[in-house]
Each structure stands twice: as structure tokens, then as C-alpha cells.
C-alpha positions as CSV (number, residue, x, y, z in Angstrom):
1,X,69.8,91.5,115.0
2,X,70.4,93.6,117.9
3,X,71.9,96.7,117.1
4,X,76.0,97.3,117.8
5,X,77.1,100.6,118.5
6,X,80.7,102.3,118.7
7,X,81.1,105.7,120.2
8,X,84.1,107.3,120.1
9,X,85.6,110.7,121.5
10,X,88.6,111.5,119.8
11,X,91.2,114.1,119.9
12,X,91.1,116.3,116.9
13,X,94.2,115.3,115.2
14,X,95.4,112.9,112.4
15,X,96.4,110.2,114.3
16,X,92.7,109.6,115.4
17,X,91.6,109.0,111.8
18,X,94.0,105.9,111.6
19,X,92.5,105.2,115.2
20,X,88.8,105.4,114.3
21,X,89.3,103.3,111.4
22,X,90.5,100.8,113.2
23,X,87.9,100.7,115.7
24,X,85.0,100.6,113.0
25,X,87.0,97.9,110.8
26,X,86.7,96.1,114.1
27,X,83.1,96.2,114.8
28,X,81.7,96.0,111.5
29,X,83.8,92.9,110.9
30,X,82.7,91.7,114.1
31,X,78.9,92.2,113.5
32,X,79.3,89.8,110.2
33,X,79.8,92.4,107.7
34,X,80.8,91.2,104.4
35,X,84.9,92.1,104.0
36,X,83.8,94.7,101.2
37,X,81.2,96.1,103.2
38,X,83.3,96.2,106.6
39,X,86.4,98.0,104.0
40,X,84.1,100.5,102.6
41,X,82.3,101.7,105.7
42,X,86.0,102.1,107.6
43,X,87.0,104.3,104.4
44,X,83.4,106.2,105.1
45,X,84.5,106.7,108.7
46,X,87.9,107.8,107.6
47,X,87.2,110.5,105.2
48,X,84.6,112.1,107.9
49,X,87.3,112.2,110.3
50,X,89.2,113.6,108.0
51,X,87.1,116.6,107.4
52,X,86.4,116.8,111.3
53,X,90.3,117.5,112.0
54,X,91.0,119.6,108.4
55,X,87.6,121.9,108.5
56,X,87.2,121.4,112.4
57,X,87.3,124.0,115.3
58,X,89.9,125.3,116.9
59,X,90.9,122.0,117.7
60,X,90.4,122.3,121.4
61,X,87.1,120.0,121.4
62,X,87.3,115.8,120.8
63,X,85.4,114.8,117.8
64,X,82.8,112.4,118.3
65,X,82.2,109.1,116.2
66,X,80.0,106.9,116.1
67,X,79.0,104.1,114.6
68,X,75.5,101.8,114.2
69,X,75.2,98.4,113.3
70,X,71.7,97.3,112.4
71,X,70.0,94.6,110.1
72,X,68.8,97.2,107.6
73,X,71.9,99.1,107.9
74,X,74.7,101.0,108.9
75,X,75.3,104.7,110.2
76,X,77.8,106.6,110.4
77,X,78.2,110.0,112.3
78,X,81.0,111.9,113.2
79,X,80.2,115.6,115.3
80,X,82.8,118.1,115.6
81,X,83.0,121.9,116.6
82,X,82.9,124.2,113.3
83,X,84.6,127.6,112.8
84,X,82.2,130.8,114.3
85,X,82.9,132.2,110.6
86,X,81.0,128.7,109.4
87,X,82.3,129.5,105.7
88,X,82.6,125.6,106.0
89,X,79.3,125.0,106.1
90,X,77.9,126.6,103.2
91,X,80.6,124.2,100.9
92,X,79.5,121.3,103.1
93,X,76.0,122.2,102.2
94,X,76.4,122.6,98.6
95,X,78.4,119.6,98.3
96,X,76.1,116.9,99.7
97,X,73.1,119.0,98.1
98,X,75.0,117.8,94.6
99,X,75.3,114.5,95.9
100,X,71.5,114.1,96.6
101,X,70.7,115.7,93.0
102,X,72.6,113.3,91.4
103,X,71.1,110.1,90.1
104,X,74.4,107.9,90.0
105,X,77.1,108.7,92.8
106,X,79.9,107.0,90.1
107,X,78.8,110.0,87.9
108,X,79.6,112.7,90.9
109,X,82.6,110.8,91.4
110,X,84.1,110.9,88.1
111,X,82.9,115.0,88.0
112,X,85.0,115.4,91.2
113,X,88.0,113.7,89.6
114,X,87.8,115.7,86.5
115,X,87.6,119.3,88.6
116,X,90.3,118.1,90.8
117,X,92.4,117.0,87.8
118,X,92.0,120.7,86.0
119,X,93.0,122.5,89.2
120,X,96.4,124.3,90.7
121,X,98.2,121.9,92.7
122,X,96.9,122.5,96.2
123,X,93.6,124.1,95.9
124,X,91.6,122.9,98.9
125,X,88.3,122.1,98.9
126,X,88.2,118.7,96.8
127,X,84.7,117.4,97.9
128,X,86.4,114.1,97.1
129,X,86.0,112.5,100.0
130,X,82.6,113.0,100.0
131,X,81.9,112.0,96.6
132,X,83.8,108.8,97.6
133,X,81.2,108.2,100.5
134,X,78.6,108.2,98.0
135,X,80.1,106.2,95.4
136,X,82.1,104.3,96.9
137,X,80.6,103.6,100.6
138,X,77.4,103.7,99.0
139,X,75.8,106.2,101.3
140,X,73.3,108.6,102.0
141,X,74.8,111.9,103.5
142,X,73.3,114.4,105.6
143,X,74.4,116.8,107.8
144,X,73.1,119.3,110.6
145,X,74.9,121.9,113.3
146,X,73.5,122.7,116.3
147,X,75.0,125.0,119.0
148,X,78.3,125.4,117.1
149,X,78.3,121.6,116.5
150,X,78.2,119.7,113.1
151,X,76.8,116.3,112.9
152,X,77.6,114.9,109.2
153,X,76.2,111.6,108.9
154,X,76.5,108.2,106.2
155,X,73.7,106.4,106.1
156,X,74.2,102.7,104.0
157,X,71.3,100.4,103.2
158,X,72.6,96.9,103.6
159,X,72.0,94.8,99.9
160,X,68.7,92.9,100.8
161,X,67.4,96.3,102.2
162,X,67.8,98.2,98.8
163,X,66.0,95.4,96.5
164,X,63.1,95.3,98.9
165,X,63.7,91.7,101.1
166,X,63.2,91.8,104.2
């Protein structure tokens, strides 16, 4: 399968999320993705371009998306500027760290429903949306800055991958 790549720049506000979903529904459905694959990796694409706008910059830089189609998989990255402060970061850290550490993503989900549920109203800082790349997009997550830029990345094995057939 040759590969199929989307790269998007987009301007850090909410109307690019709807935008970039639509884009990625696009492709992936294009490149024969099954419908609950191609819904699932739009969601993942979503909720990191959420975070780019809510957690991003000061909003004068584009965000950049992109997306990779290949037989063994999918990726998704989205880079945006961070704050200089980078108090971000050290959440973003911790939060995919817990992710990693924990054997079964429905698990982390559920633990990130039950915090959010025993919280004031409007607490930020849900770490939902990345629990609900892991459980429910079925990816890997990873992250890195460089030069003031963060690169989060979603990483999702296609089915045939994760039971060893090639």
C-alpha cells in the first residue's frame, strides 16, 4: 500500500478542529479504512486539535496536522507553539506517562471519568481527551517540543498488525 499523507496548517482556532476532522474523515475513508476505524481516528485528530487551540501559544502561529496512512498503520501528529511558561507540558507529560503505565486504556478511561465526575464544575485539565485517544482510538501517544514547538503524536496499529499477520 503506498502510504497517504494529509498535512494541514491551520489557524489556531475552533473552527479548524471541525475542519481537520473533516479532512482526515476524508482521507482515511478514502484509503479503505473500515467506517469504525476512519470514525475513531477523526475523533483522535479532533481531540489533538483541541488541545493545540485550548493549551496552544499565543495563538499567532497555524497548527500543523498531519496525518499517515500506511498498511501497518496510522499516525497522527498535530505540532503547535506551547506557552514560554510550558506549565502545559509537565501535565501533558504526566498524562500520557499514565497512559503508557497502564495495561488496559478502558481502565484509564473509566479513572478519568470517575476524577472528572468528583470535580467542581469547570476545573480544567480533564486529560479526557487523551484517555479517549487511548481507549477509544486505540493509540499509542507520544509527544516531544523542540524550539518552543510541541509535536503530540497517535500512533494506531491497524488489526492484522497487532495479532502478528502480516
Amino acid at each position: 500500500m503506498e502510504p497517504k499523507v494529509l498535512e494541514l496548517s491551520l489557524p489556531p482556532e475552533w473552527d479548524s478542529v471541525r475542519a481537520g476532522w473533516g479532512a482526515c474523515h476524508g482521507l482515511l475513508e478514502g484509503a479503505g479504512l473500515a467506517e469504525d476505524e476512519t470514525d475513531a481516528l477523526s475523533m483522535v485528530a479532533q481531540e489533538l486539535l483541541e488541545n493545540a487551540v485550548k493549551y496552544g501559544g499565543d495563538g499567532s502561529e497555524a497548527i500543523r496536522l498531519s496525518l499517515r496512512v500506511e498498511a501497518a498503520g496510522v499516525t497522527v501528529e498535530v505540532r503547535s507553539r506551547v506557552p514560554a511558561d510550558g506549565a502545559h507540558l509537565a501535565t501533558l507529560g504526566g498524562a500520557v506517562e499514565r497512559l503508557r503505565a497502564c495495561p488496559d486504556p478502558y481502565q484509564a478511561w473509566v479513572e478519568r471519568l470517575q476524577r472528572v465526575a468528583g470535580r467542581p464544575e469547570g476545573q480544567g485539565g480533564s486529560e479526557l481527551g487523551l484517555a479517549r485517544i487511548a481507549y477509544e482510538g486505540r493509540c499509542a501517544l507520544d509527544y516531544r517540543v523542540d524550539a518552543g514547538v510541541l509535536a503530540v503524536s497517535a500512533v494506531y496499529k491497524r488489526e492484522d498488525d497487532r495479532r502478528g499477520v502480516k
